[in-house]
C-alpha positions in Angstrom: -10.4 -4.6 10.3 -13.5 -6.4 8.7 -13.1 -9.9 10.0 -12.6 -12.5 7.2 -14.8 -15.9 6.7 -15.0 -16.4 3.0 -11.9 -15.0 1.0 -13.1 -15.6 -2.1 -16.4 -14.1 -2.0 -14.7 -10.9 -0.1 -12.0 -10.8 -3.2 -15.2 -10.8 -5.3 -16.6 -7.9 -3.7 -13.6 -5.8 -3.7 -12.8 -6.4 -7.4 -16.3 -5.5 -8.1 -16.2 -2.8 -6.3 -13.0 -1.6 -6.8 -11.7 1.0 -4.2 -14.3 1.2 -2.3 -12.6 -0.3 1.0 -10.5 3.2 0.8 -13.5 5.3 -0.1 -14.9 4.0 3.5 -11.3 4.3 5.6 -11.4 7.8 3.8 -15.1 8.7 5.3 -14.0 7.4 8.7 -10.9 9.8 8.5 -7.9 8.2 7.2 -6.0 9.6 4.1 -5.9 8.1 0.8 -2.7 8.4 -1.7 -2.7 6.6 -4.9 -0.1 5.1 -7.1 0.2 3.8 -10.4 2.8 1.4 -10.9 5.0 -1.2 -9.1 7.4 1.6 -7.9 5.0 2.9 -5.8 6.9 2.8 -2.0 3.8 1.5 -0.3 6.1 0.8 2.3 6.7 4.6 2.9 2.7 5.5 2.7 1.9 2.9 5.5 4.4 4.1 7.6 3.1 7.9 7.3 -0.1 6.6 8.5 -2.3 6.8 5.1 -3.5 4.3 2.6 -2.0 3.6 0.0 -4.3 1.9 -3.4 -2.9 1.4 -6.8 -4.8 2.7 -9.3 -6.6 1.1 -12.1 -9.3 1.8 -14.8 -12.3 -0.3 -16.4 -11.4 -2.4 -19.4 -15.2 -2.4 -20.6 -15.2 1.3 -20.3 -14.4 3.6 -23.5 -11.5 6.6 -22.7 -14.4 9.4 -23.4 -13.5 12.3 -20.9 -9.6 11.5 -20.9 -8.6 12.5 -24.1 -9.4 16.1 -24.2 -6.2 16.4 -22.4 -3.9 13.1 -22.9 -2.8 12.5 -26.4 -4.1 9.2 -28.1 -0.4 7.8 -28.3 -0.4 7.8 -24.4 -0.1 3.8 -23.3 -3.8 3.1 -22.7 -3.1 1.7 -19.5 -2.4 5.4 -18.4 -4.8 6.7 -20.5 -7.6 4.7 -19.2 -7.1 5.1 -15.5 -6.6 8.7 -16.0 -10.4 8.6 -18.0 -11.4 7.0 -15.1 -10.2 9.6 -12.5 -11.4 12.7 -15.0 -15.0 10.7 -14.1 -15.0 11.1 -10.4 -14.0 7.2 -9.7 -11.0 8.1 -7.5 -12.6 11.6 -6.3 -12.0 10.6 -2.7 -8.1 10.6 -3.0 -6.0 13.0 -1.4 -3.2 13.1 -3.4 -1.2 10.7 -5.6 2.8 9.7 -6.0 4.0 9.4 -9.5 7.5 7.7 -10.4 9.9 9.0 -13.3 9.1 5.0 -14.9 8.1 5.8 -18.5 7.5 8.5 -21.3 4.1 7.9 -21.0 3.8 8.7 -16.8 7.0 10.9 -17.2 5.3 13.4 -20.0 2.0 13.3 -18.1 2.9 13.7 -15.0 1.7 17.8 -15.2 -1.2 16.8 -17.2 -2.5 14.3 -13.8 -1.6 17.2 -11.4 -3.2 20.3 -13.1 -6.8 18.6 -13.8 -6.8 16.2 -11.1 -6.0 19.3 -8.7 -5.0 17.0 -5.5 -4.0 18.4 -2.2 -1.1 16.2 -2.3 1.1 15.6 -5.4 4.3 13.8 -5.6 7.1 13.0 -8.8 9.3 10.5 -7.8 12.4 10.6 -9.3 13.5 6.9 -9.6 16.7 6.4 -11.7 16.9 3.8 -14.5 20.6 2.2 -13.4 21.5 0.2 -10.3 25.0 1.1 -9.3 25.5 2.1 -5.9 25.6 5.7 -6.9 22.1 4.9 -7.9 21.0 3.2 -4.8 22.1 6.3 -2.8 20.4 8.5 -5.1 17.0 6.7 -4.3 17.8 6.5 -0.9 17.8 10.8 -0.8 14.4 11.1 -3.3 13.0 8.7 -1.0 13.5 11.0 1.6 12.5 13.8 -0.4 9.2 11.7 -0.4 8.8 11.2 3.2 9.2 14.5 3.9 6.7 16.0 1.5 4.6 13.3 3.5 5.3 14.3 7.0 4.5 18.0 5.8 1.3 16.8 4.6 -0.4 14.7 6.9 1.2 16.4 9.9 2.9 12.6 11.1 6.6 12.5 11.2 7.4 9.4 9.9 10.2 7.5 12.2 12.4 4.8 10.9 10.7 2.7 13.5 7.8 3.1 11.7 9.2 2.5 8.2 10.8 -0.9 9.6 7.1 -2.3 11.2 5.8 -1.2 7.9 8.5 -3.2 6.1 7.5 -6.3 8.1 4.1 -6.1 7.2 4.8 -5.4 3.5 7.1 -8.4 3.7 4.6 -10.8 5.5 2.1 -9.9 2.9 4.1 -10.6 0.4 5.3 -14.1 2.0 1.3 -15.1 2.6 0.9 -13.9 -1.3 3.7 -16.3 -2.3 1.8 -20.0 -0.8 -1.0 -19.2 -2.2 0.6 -18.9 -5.5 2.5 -21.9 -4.9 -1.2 -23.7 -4.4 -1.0 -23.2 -8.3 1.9 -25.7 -8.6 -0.4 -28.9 -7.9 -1.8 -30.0 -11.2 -4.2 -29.0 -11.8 -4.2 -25.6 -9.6 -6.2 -25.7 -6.2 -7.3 -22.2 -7.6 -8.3 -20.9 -11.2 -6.0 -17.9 -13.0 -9.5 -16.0 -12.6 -9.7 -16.4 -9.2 -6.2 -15.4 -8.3 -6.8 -11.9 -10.4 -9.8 -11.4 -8.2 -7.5 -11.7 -5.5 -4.4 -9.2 -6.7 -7.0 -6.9 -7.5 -8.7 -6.7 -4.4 -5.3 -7.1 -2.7 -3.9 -3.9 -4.1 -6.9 -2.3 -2.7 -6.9 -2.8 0.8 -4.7 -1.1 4.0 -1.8 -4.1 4.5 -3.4 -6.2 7.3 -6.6 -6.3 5.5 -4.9 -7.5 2.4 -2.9 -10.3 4.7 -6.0 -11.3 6.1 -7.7 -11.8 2.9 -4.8 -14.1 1.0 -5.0 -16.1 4.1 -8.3 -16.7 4.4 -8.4 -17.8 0.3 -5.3 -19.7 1.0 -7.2 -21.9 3.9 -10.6 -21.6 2.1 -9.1 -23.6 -1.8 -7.0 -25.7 0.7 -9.9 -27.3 1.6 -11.3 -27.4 -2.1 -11.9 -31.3 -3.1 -9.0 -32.6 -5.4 -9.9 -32.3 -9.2 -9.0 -34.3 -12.3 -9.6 -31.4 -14.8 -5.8 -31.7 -16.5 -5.4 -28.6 -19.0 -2.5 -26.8 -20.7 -0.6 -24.9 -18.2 0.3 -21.1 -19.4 1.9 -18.8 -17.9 1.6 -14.9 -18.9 3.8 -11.9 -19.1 3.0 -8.0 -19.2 2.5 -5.2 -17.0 -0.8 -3.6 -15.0 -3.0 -6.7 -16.2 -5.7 -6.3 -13.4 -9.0 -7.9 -15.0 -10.1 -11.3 -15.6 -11.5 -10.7 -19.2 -7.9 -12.2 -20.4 -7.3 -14.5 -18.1 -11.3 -15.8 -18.7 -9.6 -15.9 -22.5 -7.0 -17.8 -21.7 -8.8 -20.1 -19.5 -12.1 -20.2 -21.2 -10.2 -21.8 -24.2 -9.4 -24.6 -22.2 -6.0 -23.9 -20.8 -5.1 -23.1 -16.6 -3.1 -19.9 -15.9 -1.2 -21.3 -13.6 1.7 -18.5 -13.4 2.4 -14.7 -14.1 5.1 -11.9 -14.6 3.2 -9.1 -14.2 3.3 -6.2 -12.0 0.2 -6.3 -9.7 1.3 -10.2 -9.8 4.7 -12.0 -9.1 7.0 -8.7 -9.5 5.1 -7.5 -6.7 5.2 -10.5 -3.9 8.7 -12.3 -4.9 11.2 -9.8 -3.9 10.9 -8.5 0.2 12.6 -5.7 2.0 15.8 -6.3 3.5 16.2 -5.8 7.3 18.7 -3.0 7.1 19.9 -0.9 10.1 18.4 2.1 8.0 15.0 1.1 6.5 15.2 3.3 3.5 18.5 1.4 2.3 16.5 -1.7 2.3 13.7 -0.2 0.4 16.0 1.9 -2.2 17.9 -1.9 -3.2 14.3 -3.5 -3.6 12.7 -1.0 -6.0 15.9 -0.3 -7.4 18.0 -3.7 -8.0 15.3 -6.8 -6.8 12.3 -5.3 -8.8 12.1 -7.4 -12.4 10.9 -4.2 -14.5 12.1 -3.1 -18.0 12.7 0.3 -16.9 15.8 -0.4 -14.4 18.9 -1.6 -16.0 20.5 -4.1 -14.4 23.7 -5.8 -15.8 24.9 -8.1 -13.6 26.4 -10.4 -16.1 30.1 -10.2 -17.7 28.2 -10.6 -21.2 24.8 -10.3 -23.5 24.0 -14.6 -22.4 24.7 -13.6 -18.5 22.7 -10.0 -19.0 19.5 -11.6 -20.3 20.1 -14.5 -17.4 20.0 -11.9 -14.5 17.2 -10.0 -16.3 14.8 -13.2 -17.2 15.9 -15.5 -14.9 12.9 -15.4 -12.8 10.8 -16.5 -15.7 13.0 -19.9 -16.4 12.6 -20.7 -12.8 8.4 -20.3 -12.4 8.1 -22.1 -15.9 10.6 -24.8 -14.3 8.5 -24.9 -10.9 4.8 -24.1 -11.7 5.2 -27.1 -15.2 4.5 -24.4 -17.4 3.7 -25.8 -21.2 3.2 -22.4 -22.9 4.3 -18.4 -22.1 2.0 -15.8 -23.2 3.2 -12.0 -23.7 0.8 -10.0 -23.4 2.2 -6.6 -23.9 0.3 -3.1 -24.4 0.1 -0.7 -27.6 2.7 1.9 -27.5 4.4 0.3 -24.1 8.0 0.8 -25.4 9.9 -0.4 -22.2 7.4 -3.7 -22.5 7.8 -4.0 -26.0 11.7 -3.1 -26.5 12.0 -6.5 -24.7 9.9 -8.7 -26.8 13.0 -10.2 -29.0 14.9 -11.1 -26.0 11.9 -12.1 -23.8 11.1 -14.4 -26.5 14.0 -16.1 -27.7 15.2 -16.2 -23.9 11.9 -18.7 -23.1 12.0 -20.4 -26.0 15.2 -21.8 -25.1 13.5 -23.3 -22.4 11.4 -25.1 -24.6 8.4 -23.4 -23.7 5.9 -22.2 -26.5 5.7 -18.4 -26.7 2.8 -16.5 -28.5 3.4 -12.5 -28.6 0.1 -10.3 -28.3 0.4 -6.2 -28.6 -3.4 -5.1 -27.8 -5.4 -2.7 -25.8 -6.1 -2.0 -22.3 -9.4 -3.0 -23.4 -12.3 -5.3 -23.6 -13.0 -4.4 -27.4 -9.8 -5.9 -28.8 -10.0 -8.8 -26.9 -12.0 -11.1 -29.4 -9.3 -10.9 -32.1 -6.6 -11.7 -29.3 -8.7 -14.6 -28.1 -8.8 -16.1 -31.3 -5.0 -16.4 -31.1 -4.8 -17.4 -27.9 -7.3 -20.5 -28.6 -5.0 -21.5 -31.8 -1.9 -21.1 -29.8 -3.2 -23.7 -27.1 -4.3 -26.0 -30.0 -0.5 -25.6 -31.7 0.9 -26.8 -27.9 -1.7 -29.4 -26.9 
């Protein structure tokens, strides 16, 4: 493990250079397996002995290879990262896991896996309810999973291994957790641009690493001098957000991003693995029922007001805790599960009494300017 002195700087590097952490471990002899969304069971790809990085594409990059085989009305998200595979930028991975999530990863699943042409390729099939019937059908595909694993990399993959994984996943996720609760002090000990540095490079590196790196930020903005710079406090909503050009936006208008629902951000860290006797059970109920995404179904409720409570409840909490003035959604063209959600999302916060401003763009740096001149008049209409 590369020892760690300066977390932000080393955040810096590994958002700048995105992936290249694996690309080394890969040269030294480990495996590399990417995944593209929240659902991917890192969990499960520590314990078989590979690294796992989530995948993401370049914002300031135009889709120029990509769509000779993806259709245009493909969310750009998933047409931009696969653009940036078609390239060569993830040409050291040995295979990728795909989850049954959305039309757009669902229909393209064949398209990734015939031009890509990995050794290993894996379709998870995760269902969209949460009943119990559910929960045990996850439970088998995640087996399904483990074993196209241990027939890949040779490893068999013991529940005693799964479990020390899930404790590491976990305490990663706990260390994530106070240094977003460094964001509660007003103003923030550290900027909405840093802390997307920091996901980023995060999601990029094996478990420990990635611990080592949130504590190391965690101590370094700890010992930041206090500051007086009192701002608007906002608070944004979407899915793979994972560069800084919207939160520089959003920031550079004069507002902090103090807070997030997104899902290389909160949805990932909020919700650990429970300790269960069988470690797959544990996993299957956190993917499955603890997991805040539009794609699972979860009605906990006994009507619509009690539904929309157990599905955006989370959000009234961090805009109650992190003193957040304004809630930006900031969803992706042609992301139906995203955008389904909008009218309920909305009217659900604004009943908090938080301001809401509602943004369909691009994955993409070229959209931005029109989005950023509605960002700066929404922060005007709050202040």
């Amino acid at each position: 493990m590369e020892p760690q002195t300066n977390g932000l700087a080393t955040a810096e590097k590994y958002y700048n250079q995105y992936g290249s952490r694996a690309k080394d471990l890969k040269e030294s002899g480990k495996k590399v397996i990417g995944y593209l969304s929240a659902l991917g069971p890192v969990e499960i790809l520590t314990a078989a002995g590979v690294i796992p990085l989530r995948l993401k594409g370049n914002v300031s990059e135009a889709i120029t290879k990509g769509d000779a085989y993806m259709e245009t009305v493909v969310c750009p998200f998933v047409r931009n990262v696969f653009d940036a595979a078609v390239k060569g930028r993830y040409d050291f991975l040995d295979g990728m896991v795909l989850p049954h999530q959305c039309d757009s990863i669902d229909r393209t699943n064949d398209v990734w896996s015939d031009v890509l042409k990995l050794p290993y390729w894996h379709f998870l099939n995760v269902p969209h309810v949460t009943d119990d019937p559910s929960i045990e059908f996850m439970k088998e595909i995640l087996r399904v999973f483990i074993g196209t694993l241990e027939k890949f990399t040779g490893t068999t993959i013991t529940d005693e291994a799964i479990a020390q994984a899930v404790k590491a996943h976990n305490e990663n996720r706990r260390l994530m957790r106070e240094l977003y609760a460094l964001r509660t002090a007003n103003p923030p000990l550290i900027s909405g641009t840093e802390m997307m540095k920091v996901l980023v490079a995060a999601m990029s590196l094996p478990v420990q690493e990635s611990s080592a790196l949130i504590e190391s930020v965690t101590k370094e903005v700890k010992e930041r001098p206090s500051s007086k710079d009192m701002r608007k406090r906002i608070m944004i909503i979407g899915d793979q957000i994972d560069d800084v050009a919207v939160i520089e936006a959003i920031e550079g208008a004069g507002a902090w991003l103090v807070m997030d629902d997104l899902s290389i951000g909160s949805k990932m860290y909020w919700q650990d693995v429970d300790a269960t006797q069988d470690p797959v059970q544990g996993i299957a109920e956190r993917y499955l029922r603890k997991l805040k995404i539009p794609t699972t179904y979860v009605a906990d409720g006994n009507n619509y007001e009690e539904n929309l409570e157990a599905r955006f409840g989370h959000m009234k909490k961090y805009i109650d805790e992190f003193k957040v003035d304004g809630v930006i959604l900031f969803i992706y063209k042609y992301c139906d599960p995203y955008g389904f959600e909008v009218p309920a999302v909305k009217s659900f916060i604004e009943s908090t009494g938080a301001s809401v401003l509602y943004l369909e763009d691009e994955y993409s740096t070229s959209a931005l300017p029109r989005a950023k001149t509605r960002i700066e008049a929404f922060l005007e209409m709050i202040a």
